[in-house]
C-alpha positions as CSV (number, residue, x, y, z in Angstrom):
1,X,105.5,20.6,97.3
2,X,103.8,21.3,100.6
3,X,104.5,24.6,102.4
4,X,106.9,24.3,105.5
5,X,106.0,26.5,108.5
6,X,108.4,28.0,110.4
7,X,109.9,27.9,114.2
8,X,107.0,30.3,114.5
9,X,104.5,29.6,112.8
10,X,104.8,25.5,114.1
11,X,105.2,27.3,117.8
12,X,101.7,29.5,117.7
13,X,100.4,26.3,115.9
14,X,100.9,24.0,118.7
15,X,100.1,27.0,121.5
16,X,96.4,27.5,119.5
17,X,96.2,23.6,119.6
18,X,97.1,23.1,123.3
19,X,94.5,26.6,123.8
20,X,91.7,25.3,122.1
21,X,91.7,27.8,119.9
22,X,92.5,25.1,116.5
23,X,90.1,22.5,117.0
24,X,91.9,19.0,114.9
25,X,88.8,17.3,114.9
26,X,87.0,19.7,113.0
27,X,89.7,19.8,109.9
28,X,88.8,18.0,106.7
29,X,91.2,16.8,104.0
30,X,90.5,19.2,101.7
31,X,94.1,20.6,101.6
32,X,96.8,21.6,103.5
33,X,95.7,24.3,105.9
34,X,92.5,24.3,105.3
35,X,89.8,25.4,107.9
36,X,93.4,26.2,110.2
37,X,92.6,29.8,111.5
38,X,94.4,32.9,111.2
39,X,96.0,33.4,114.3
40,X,94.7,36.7,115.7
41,X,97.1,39.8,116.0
42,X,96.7,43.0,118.0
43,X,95.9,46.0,115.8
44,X,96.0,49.3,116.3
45,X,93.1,51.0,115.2
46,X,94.8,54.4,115.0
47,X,97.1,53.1,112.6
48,X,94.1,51.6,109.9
49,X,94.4,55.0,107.8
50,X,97.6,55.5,106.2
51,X,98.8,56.9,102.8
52,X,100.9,55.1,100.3
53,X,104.2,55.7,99.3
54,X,103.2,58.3,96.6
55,X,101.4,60.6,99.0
56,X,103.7,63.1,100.0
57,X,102.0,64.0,103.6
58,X,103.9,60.9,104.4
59,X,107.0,62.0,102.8
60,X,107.0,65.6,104.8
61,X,104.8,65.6,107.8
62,X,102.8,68.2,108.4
63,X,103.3,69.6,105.3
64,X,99.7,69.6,104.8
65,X,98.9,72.2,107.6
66,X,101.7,74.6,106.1
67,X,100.1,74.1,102.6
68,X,96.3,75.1,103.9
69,X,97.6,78.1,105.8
70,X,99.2,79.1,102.0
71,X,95.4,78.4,101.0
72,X,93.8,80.6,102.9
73,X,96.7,83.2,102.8
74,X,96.3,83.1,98.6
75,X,92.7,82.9,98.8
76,X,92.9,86.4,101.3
77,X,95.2,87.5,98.5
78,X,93.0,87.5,95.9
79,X,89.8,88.5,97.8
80,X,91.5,91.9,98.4
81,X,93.4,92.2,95.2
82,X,90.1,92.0,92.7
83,X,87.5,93.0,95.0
84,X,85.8,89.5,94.7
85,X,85.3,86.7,97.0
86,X,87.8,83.6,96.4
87,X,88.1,80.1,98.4
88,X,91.6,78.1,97.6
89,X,90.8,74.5,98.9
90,X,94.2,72.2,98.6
91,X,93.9,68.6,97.2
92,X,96.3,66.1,98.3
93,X,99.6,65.9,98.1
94,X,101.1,63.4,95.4
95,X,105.1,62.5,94.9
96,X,106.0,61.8,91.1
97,X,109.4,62.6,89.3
98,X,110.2,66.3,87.6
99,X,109.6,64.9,84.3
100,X,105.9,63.2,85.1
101,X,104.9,66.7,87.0
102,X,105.3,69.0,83.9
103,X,104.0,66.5,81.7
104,X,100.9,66.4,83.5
105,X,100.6,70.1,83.0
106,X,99.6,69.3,79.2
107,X,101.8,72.5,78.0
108,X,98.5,74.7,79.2
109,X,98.3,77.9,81.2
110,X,101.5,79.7,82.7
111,X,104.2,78.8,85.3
112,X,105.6,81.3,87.7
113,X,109.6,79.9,88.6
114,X,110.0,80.8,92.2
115,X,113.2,81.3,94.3
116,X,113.1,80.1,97.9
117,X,116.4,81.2,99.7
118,X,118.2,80.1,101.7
119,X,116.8,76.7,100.5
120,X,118.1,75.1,97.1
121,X,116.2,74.5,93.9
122,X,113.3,76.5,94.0
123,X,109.4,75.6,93.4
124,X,107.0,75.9,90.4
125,X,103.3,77.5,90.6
126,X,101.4,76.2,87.5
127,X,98.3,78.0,86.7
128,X,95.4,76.3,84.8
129,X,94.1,78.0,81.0
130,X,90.9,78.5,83.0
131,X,92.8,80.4,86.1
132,X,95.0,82.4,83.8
133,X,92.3,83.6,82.2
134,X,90.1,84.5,84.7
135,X,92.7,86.1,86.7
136,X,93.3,88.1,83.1
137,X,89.8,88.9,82.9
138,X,89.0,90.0,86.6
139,X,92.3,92.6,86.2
140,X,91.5,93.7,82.9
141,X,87.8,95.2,84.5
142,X,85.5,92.2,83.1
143,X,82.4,92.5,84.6
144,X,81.1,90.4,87.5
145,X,78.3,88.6,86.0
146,X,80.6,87.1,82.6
147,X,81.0,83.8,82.5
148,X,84.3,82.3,83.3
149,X,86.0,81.2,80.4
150,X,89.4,78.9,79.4
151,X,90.5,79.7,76.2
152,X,91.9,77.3,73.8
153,X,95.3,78.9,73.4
154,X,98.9,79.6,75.0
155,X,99.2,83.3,76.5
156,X,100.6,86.0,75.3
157,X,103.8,87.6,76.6
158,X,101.8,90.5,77.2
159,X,99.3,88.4,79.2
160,X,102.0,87.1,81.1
161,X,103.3,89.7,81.9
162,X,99.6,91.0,83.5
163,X,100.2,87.9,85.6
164,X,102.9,88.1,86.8
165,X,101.2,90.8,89.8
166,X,99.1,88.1,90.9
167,X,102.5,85.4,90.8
168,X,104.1,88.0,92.5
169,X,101.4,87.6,95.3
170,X,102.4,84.3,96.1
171,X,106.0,85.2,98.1
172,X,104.7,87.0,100.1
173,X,101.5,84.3,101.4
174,X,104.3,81.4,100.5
175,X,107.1,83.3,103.0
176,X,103.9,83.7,105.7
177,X,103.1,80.0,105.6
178,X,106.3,78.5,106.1
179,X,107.9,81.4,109.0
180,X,106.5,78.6,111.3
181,X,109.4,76.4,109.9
182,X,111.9,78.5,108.2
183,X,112.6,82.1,107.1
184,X,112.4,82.1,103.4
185,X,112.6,84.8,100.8
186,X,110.7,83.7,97.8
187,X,111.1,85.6,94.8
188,X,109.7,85.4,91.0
189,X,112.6,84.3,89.4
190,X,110.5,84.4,85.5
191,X,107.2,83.7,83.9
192,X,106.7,81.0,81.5
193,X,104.5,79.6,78.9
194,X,106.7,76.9,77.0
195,X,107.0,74.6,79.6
196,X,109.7,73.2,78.0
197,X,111.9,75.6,78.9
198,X,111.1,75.1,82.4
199,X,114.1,72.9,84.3
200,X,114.8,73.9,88.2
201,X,116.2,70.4,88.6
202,X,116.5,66.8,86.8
203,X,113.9,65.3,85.1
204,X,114.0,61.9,87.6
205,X,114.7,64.1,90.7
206,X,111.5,63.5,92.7
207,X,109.2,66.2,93.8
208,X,105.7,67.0,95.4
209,X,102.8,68.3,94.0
210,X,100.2,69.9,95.4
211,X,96.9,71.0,93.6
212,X,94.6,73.6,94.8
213,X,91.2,74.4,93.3
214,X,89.9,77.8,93.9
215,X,86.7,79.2,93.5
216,X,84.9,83.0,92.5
217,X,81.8,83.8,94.7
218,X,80.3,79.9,93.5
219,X,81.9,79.2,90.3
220,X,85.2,77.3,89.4
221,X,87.7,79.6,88.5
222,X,90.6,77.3,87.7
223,X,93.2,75.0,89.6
224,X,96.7,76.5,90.7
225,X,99.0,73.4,91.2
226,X,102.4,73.4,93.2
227,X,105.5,71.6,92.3
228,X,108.4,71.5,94.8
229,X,111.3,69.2,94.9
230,X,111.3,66.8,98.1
231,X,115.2,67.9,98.4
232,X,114.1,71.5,98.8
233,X,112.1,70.3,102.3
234,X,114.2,67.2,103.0
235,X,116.2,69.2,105.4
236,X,113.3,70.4,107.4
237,X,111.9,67.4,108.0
238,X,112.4,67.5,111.7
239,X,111.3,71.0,112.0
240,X,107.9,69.9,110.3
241,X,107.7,67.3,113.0
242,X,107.4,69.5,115.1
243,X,104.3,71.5,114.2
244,X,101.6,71.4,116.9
245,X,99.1,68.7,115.8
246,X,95.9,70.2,113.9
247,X,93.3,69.5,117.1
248,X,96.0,71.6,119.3
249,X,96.0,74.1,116.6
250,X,92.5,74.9,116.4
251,X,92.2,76.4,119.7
252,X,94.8,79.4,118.6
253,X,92.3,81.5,117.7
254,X,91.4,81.7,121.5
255,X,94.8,82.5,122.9
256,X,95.2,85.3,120.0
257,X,91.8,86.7,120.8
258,X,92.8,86.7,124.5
259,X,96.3,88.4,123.8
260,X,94.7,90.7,121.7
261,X,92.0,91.8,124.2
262,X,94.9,92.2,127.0
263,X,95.9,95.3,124.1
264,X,92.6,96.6,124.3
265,X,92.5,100.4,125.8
266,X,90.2,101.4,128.5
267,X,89.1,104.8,130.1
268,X,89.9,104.5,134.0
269,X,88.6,107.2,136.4
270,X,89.8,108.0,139.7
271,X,85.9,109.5,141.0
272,X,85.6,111.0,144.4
273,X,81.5,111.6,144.1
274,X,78.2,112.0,142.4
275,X,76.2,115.0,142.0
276,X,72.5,115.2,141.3
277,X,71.5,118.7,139.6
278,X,68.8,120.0,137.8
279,X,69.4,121.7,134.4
280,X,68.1,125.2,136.2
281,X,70.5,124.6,138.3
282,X,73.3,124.2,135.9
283,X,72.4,126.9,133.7
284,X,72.4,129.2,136.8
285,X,76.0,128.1,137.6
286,X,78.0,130.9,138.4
287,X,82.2,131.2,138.5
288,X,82.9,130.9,141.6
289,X,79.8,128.8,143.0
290,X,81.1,125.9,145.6
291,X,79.2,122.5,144.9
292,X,79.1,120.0,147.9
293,X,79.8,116.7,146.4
294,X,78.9,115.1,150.0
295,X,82.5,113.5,149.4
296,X,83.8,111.9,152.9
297,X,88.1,113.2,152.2
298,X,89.1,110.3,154.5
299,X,86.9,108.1,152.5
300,X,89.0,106.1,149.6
301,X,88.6,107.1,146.0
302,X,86.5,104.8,143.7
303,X,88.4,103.6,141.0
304,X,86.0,103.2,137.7
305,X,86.7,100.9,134.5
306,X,84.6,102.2,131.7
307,X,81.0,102.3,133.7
308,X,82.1,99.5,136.4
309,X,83.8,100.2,139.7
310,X,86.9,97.9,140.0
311,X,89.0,99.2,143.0
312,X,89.2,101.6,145.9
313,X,92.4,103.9,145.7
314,X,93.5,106.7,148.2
315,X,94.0,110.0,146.3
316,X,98.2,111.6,146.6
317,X,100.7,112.9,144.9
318,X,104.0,112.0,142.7
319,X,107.0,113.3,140.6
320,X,104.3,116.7,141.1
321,X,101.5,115.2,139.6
322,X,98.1,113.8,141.0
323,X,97.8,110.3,141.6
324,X,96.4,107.6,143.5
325,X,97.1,104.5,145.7
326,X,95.1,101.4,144.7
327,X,94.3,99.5,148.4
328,X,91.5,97.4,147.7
329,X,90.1,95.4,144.6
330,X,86.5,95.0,144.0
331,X,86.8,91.8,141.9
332,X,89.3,89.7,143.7
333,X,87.9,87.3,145.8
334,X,91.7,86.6,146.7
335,X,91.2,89.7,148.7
336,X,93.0,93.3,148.9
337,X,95.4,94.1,146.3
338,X,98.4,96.6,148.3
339,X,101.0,98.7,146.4
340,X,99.3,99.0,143.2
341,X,99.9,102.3,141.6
């Protein structure tokens, strides 16, 4: 049975006929519709890269800037915490069920069950056999220069226990990350190595995983991967909207540097002359002496920032101390600046 076209398909069919654009000399009878053009459509080429349903950047926008501010904050963490140079790069973000995500943890390496109040459910921070164990290693005093090594077994309580500083860690750089969107209180609720004991919600409720690959100095030191339910951030969703877009975000660093500088304390010194003397002539100083500064009194004070005169002032008094009146300023093109004090 032939294909029937529709209202508008037979309507932009006759337009691209009566345009020129179909030419119905040209088609053969080699089936129906064949050599009939695509009719052309406006595309937006802003619009060509987009996720899939199982990316989670889609699911929660801009989660992804909230997660590599975590990176860097962790990666900070662990830079001061064991004296060695670490990077935490984030991979994306994937959407899967409960069930899938600790399944794809192959019962390896240790899982830190995190609190998140006020929001429900929690999150999950899975470390890797390789991560655990060079996290163990590094706090246990191994040497630099040892290879990093993932051993073939499931931790000890007592190694878990070692870890659970560095899971600890993680609230605090977790809390710092998301203050943009919500106050949260993260806390280690327990530290686990039979993942099968590990439930925070049902096995089909969906959730988002995150993977983060961190490095020591140049060499791979294991993969910390993040498992949060999508209900936990559902109700943010709007608030993560709203995060300034990651070109507007990369000029902060300016305005903090400027607001930082505005802090910055300066010596300022309210000098009436200069005097040239030789060092005979200081050493013969005598209590008493009078030194001619060649100081004009109805001439106005010069008003020094650090090394660099800035303004003129006119020396006083007030609340019975010295002071002075600024009346001019040396770097405003504007002009005079009055009833400065």
């Amino acid at each position: 049975m032939e294909p029937i076209l529709s209202k508008e398909e037979i309507a932009d069919l006759l337009t691209a006929i009566k345009s020129g654009i179909i030419d119905v000399d040209a088609i053969d009878d080699k089936g129906p519709g064949y050599g009939i053009p695509k009719i052309a459509k406006d595309v937006d080429l802003f619009s060509l890269y987009s996720r899939d349903d199982s990316s989670g950047e889609m699911r929660i926008p801009n989660l992804d800037i909230i997660l590599d501010v975590f990176a860097r904050n962790f990666g900070t963490t662990l830079t001061n915490t064991l004296q060695r140079t670490f990077q935490v790069d984030r991979e994306e973000i994937s959407t899967t069920d409960f069930q899938s995500a600790l399944a794809g943890l192959n019962n390896k390496g240790a899982i830190g069950i995190y609190s998140t109040d006020p929001l429900k459910y929690g999150c999950l921070f899975h470390f890797d056999n390789l991560l655990a164990f060079t996290l163990l290693e590094m706090m246990l005093g191994a040497s630099p220069v040892n290879d990093l090594l993932a051993l073939d077994r499931v931790l000890t309580p007592i190694e878990l226990n070692v870890l659970k500083s560095t899971m600890t860690g993680i609230c605090h750089d977790l809390k710092k990350a998301m203050s943009t969107i919500v106050e949260i209180s993260p806390a280690l609720i327990k530290a686990e190595n039979n993942f099968r004991l590990v439930n925070i919600v049902d096995a089909e409720t969906e959730v988002l995983v995150t993977s983060f690959h961190i490095r020591a100095g140049s060499e791979q030191a294991g993969s910390l991967r993040m498992i949060i339910p999508y209900l936990t951030l559902e109700p943010m969703r709007e608030k993560f909207k709203e995060i300034v877009s990651v070109t507007h975000a990369s000029y902060t660093w300016g305005s903090v540097f400027a607001s930082e500088a505005m802090e910055m304390p300066f010596q300022v010194t309210a000098r009436s002359g200069t005097l040239d003397l030789t060092i005979r002539e200081i050493v013969n100083l005598q209590v008493g002496d009078i030194i001619d500064l060649g100081y004009d009194p109805d001439r106005p004070l010069d008003i020094q920032v650090e090394d660099k005169t800035k303004f003129l002032a006119q020396p006083g008094e007030r609340n019975g101390k010295k002071a002075f009146h600024v009346i001019r300023s040396l770097t405003n093109s504007r002009g005079e600046i009055h009833g400065q004090q």
